[in-house]
BAGUVO-193790 format. One record per residue (C-alpha): residue number from 1; residue in one letter; y, x, z. Coordinates in steps of 0.02 Angstrom, whole numbers. Layout:
<atoms>
+------+-------+--------+--------+--------+
: zanu : lumba :     yy :     xx :     zz :
+------+-------+--------+--------+--------+
:  NUM :     a :      Y :      X :      Z :
...
+------+-------+--------+--------+--------+
</atoms>
This chain:
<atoms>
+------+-------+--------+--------+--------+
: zanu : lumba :     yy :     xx :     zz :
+------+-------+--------+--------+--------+
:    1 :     x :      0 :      0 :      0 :
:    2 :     x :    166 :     56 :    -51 :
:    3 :     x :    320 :     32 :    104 :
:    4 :     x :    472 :     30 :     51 :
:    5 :     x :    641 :    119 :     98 :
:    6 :     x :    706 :    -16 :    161 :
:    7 :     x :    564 :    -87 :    287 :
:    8 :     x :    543 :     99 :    329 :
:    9 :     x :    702 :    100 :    389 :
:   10 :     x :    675 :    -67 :    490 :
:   11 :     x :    534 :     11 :    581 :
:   12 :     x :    630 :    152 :    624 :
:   13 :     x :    773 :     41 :    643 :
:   14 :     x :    675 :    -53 :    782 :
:   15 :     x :    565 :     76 :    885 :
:   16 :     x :    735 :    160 :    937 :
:   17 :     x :    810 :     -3 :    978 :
:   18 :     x :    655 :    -76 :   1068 :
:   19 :     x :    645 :    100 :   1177 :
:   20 :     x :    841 :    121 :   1194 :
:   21 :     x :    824 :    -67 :   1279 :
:   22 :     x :    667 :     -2 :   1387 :
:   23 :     x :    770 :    162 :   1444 :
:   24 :     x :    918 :     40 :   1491 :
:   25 :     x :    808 :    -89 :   1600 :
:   26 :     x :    718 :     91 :   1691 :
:   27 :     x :    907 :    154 :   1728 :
:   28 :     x :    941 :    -11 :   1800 :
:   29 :     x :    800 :    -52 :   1896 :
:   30 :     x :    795 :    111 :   1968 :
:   31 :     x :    982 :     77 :   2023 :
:   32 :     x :    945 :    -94 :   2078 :
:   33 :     x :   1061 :   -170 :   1985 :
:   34 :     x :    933 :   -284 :   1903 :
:   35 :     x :    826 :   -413 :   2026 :
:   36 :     x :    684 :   -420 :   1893 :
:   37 :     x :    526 :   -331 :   1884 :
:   38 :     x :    501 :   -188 :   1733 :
:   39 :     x :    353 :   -207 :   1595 :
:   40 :     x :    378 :    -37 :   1462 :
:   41 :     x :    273 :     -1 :   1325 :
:   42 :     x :    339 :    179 :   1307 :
:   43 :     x :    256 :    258 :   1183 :
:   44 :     x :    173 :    104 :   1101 :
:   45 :     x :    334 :     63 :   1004 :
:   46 :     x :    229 :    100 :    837 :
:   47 :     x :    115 :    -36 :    876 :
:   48 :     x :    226 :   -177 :    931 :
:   49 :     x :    363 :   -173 :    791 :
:   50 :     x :    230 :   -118 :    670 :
:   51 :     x :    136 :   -274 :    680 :
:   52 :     x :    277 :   -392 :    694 :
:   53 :     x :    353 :   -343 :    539 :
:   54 :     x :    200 :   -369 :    439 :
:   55 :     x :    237 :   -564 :    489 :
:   56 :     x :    309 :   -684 :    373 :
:   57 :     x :    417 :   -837 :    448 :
:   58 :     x :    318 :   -986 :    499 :
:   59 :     x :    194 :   -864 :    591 :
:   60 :     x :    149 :   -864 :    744 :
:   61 :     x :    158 :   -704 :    871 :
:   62 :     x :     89 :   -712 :   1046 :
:   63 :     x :    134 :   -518 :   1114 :
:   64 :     x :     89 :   -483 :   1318 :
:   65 :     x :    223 :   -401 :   1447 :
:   66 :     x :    215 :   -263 :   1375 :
:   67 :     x :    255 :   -303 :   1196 :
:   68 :     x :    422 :   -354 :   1212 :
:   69 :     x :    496 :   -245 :   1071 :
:   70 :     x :    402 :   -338 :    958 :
:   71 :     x :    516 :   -484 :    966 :
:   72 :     x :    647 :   -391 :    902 :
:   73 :     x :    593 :   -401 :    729 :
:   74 :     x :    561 :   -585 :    744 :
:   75 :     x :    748 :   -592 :    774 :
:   76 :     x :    757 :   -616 :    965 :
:   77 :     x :    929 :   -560 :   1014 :
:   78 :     x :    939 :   -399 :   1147 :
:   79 :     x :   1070 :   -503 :   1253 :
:   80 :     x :    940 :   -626 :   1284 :
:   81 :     x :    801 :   -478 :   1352 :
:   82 :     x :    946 :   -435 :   1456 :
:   83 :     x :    998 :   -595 :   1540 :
:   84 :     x :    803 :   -625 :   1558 :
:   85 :     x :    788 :   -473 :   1667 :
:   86 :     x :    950 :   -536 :   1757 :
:   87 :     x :    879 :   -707 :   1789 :
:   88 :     x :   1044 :   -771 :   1701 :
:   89 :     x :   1074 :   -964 :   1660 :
:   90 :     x :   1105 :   -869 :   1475 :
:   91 :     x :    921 :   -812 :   1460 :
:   92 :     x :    817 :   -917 :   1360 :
:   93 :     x :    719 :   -984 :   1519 :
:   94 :     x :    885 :  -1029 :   1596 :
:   95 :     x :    886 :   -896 :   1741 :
:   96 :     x :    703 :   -979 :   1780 :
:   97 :     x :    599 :   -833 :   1740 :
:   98 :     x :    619 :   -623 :   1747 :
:   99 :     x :    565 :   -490 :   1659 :
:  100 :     x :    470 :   -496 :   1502 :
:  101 :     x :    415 :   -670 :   1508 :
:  102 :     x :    530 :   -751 :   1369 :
:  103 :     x :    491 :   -811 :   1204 :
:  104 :     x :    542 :   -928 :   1064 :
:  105 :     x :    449 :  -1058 :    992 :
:  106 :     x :    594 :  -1067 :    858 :
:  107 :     x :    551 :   -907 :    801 :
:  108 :     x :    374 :   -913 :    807 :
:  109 :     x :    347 :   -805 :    980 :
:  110 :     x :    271 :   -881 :   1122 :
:  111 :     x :    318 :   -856 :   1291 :
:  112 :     x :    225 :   -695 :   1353 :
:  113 :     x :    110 :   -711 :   1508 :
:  114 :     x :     17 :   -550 :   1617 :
:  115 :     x :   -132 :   -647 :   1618 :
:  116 :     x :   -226 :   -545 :   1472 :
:  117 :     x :   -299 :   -605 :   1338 :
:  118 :     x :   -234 :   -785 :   1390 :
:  119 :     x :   -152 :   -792 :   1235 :
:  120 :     x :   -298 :   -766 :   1123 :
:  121 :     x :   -382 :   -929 :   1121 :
:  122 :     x :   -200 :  -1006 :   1107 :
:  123 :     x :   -164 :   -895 :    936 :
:  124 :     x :   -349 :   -972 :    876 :
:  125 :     x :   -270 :  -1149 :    935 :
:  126 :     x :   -111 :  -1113 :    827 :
:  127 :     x :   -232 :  -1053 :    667 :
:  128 :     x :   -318 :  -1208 :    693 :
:  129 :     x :   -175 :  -1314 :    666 :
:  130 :     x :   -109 :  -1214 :    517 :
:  131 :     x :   -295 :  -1239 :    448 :
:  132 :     x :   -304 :  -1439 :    486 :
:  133 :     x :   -134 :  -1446 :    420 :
:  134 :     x :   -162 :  -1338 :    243 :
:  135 :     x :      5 :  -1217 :    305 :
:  136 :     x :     28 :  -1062 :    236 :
:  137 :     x :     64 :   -971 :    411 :
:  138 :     x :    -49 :   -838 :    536 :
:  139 :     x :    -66 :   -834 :    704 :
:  140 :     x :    -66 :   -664 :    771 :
:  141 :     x :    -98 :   -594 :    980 :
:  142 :     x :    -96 :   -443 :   1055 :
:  143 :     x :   -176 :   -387 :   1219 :
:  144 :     x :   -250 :   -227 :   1311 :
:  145 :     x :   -406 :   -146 :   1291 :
:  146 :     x :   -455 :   -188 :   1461 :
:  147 :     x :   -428 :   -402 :   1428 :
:  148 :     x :   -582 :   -360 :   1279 :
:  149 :     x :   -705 :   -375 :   1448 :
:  150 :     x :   -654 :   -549 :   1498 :
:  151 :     x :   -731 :   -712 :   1432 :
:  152 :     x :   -559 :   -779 :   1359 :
:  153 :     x :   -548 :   -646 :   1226 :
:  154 :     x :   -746 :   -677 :   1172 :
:  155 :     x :   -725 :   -846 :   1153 :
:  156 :     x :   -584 :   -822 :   1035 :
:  157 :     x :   -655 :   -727 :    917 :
:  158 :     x :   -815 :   -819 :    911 :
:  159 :     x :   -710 :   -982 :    890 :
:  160 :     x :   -581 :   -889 :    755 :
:  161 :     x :   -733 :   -821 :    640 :
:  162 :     x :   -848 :   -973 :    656 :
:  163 :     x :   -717 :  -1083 :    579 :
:  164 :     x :   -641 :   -935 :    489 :
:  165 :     x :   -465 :   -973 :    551 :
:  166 :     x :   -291 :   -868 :    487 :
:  167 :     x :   -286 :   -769 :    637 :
:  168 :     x :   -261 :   -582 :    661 :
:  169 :     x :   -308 :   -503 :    833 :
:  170 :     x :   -224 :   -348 :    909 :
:  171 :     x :   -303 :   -235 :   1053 :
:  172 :     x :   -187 :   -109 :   1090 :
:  173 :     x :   -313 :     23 :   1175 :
:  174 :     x :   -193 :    141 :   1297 :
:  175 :     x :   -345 :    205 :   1403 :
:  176 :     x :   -300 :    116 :   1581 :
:  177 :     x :   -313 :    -59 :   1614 :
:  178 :     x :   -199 :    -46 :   1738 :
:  179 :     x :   -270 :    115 :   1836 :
:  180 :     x :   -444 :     72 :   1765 :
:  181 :     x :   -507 :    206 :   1618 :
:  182 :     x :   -585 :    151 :   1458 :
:  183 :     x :   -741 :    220 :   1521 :
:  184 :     x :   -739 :    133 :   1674 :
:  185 :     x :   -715 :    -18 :   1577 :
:  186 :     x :   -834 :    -47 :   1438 :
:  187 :     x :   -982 :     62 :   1357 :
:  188 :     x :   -940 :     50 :   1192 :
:  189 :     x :   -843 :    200 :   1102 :
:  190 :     x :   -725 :     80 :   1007 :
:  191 :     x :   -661 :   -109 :   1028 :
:  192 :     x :   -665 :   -137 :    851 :
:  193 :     x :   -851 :   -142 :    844 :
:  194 :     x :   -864 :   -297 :    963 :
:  195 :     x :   -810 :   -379 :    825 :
:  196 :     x :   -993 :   -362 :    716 :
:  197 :     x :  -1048 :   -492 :    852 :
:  198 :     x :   -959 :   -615 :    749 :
:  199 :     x :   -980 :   -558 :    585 :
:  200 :     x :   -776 :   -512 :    560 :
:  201 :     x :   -687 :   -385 :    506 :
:  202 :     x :   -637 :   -267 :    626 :
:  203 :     x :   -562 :    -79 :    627 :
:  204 :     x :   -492 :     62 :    723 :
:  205 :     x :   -314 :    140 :    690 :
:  206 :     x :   -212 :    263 :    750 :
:  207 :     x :    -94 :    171 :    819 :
:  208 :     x :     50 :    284 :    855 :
:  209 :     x :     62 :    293 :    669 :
:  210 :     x :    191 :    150 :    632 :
:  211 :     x :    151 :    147 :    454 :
:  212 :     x :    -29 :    145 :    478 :
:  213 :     x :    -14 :     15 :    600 :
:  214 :     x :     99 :    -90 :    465 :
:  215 :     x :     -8 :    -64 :    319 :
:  216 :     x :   -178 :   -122 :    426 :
:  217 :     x :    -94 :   -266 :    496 :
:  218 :     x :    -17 :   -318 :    351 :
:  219 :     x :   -192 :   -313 :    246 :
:  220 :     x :   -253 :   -401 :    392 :
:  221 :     x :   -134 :   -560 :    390 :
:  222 :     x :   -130 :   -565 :    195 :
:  223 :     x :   -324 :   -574 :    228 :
:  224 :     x :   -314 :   -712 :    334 :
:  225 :     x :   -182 :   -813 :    248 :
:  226 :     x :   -297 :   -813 :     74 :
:  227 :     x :   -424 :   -888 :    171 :
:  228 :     x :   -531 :   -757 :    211 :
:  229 :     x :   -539 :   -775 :    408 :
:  230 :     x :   -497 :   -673 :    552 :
:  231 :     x :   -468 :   -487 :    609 :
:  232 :     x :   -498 :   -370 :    746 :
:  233 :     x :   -386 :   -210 :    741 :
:  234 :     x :   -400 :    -96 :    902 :
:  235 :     x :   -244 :     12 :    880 :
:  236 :     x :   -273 :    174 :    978 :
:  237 :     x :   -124 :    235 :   1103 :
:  238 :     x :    -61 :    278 :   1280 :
:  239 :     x :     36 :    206 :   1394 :
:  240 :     x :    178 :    327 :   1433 :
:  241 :     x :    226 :    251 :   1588 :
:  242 :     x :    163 :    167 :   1723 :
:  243 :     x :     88 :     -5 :   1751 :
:  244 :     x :    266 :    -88 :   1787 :
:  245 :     x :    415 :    -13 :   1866 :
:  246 :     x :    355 :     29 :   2049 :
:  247 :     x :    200 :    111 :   1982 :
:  248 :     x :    188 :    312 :   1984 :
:  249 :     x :     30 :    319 :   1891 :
:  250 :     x :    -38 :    469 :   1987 :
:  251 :     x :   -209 :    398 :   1904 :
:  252 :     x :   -175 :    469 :   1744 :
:  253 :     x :   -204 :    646 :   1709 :
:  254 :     x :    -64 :    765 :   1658 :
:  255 :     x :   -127 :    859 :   1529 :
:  256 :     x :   -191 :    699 :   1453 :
:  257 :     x :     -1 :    653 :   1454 :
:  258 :     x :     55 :    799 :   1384 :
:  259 :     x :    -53 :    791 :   1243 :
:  260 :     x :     -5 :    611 :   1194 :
:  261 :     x :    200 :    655 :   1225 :
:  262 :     x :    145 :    751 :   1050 :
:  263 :     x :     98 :    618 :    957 :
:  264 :     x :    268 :    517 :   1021 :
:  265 :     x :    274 :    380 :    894 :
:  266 :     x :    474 :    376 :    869 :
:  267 :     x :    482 :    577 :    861 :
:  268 :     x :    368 :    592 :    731 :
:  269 :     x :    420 :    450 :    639 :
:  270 :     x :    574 :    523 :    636 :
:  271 :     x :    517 :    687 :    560 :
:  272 :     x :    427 :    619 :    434 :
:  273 :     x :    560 :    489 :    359 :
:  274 :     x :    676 :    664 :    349 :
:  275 :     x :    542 :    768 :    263 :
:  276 :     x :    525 :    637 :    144 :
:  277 :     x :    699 :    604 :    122 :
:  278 :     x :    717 :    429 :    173 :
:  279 :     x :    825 :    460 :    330 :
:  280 :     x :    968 :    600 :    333 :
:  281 :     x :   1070 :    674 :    482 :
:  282 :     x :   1197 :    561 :    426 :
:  283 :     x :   1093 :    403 :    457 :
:  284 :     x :   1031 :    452 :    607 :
:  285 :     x :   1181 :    467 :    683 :
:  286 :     x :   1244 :    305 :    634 :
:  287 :     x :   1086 :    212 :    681 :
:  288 :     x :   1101 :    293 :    852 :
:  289 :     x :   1286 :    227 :    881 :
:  290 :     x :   1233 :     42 :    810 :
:  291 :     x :   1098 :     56 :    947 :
:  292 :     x :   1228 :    110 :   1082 :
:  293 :     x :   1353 :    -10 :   1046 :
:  294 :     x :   1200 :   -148 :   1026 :
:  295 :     x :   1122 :   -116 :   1213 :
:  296 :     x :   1290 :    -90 :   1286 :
:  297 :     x :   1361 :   -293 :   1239 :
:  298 :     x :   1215 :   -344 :   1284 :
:  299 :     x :   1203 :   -284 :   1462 :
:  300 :     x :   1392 :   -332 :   1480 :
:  301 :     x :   1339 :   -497 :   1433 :
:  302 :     x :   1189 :   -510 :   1550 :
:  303 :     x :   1302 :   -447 :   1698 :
:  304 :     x :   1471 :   -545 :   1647 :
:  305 :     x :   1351 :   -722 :   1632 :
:  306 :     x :   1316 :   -831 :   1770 :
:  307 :     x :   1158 :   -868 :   1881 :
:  308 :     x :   1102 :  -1051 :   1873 :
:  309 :     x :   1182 :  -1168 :   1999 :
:  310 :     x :   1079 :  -1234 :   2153 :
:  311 :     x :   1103 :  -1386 :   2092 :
:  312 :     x :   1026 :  -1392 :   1917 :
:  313 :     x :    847 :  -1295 :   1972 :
:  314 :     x :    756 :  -1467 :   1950 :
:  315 :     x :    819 :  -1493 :   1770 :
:  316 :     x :    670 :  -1461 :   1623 :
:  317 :     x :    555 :  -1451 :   1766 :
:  318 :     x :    411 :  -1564 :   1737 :
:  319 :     x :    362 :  -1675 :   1882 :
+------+-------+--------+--------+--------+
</atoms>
């Protein structure tokens, strides 16, 4: 598959943004200037924006805590990630929620939950309907390597490839489920192979390789919207920081850090685009400053809106 300059530039474009965001909530929750709780996907940018952007609108994306970069290029605005975390009346649960747990129905995200894979048999709901309903739209959900173990994800996939439903699943495999290793959690060498079980396609990338992860994604949901059923893709990574804010993840192994800060998604994304001559000095620089000015309104407008009155807490509350 041939990329483009210009979606090249959009993934780019949106791994710096979705990390420059991240940086901003760790520098304010470490100066407690934010009440909510921190979810970062450092160093899984590739995977998150990769397979967003192989969506088409009318899709459906289901992403975890984790994943919140990946609404960015489904359009969700980085004032409303930043009133979220606030628990603003500006946020798009109203000042209701906190962290990461915000989504748009509009644009075809649902609200994230930590409950993993939840979400899966909800995407296979949502690729039933397109089915019944002869639409031309995918539902796609992401979770972690360690939610593969639990009887929610199983059932999905059995249910998606029995009735052959436009859905694409999306493991994102950083090693720890939680403080849990891979090896402590399964016995098989890859995820992707859980899916022979149920006779779908299934496949293993390197998924701190953004335009790997676009390419396989976006076979995957052209796959499913022709018809041709369902797809596992276990995208290989690690989770740069800990479980959530508070967490120091002694767990983990240096050296096994070190060697994944050389495979940094962004860094050598970066590198690349130059070598090829797709991105100059010149448009680095400016993409940087767009970024700056882009996080900075939107955590003025998170701290300059208001929290919701004591008064309205039982409105859109169902009873």
């Amino acid at each position: 598959m041939r990329v483009n300059k210009k979606i090249k530039i959009e993934l780019y474009y949106y791994m710096r943004l979705g990390r420059a965001i991240e940086e901003r909530l760790e520098s304010l929750y470490r100066q407690g200037r934010m009440p909510s709780a921190i979810y970062l996907g450092r160093g899984q940018e590739a995977i998150t924006v990769g397979a967003a952007m192989a969506l088409e609108d009318g899709d459906t994306m289901a992403p975890t805590h984790r994943d919140m970069i990946a609404m960015l290029p489904r359009g969700m605005d980085p004032k409303m990630i930043f009133a979220q975390h606030y628990g603003k009346v500006t946020s798009p649960t109203k000042g209701r929620g906190e962290a990461t747990y915000l989504g748009d129905m509009s644009k075809g995200i649902f609200t994230t939950v930590s409950m993993l894979p939840d979400f899966y048999p909800v995407s296979a709901g949502a690729a039933l309907s397109f089915k019944l309903q002869k639409m031309p739209n995918i539902a796609l959900a992401f979770s972690g390597e360690g939610a593969t173990s639990r009887g929610d994800f199983h059932e999905a996939l059995n249910f998606a490839s029995v009735l052959q439903l436009p859905a694409v699943f999306v493991v994102e495999n950083n090693h720890f489920a939680y403080s849990t290793p891979v090896d402590k959690e399964m016995k098989v060498d890859q995820v992707s192979t859980r899916a022979i079980a149920y006779d779908m396609e299934g496949s293993t990338i390197d998924g701190n390789d953004i335009l790997t992860v676009y390419e396989s994604v976006k076979k995957a949901v052209d796959r499913a919207r022709s018809g041709k059923g369902p797809t596992l893709i276990e995208a290989v990574t690690m989770r740069m920081k800990g479980h959530s804010g508070h967490d120091p993840m002694k767990y983990v192994p240096e050296e096994l850090l070190e060697k994944w800060r050389k495979k940094d998604p962004i860094d050598n994304y970066q590198r690349r685009l130059q070598k090829e001559g797709t991105l100059t000095k010149e448009e680095i620089v400016r993409v940087s400053e767009e970024i700056e000015k882009t996080v900075e309104d939107a955590v003025a407008f998170a701290e300059e809106s208001p929290f919701p009155r004591e008064e309205d807490l039982v409105l859109d509350v169902y009873r």
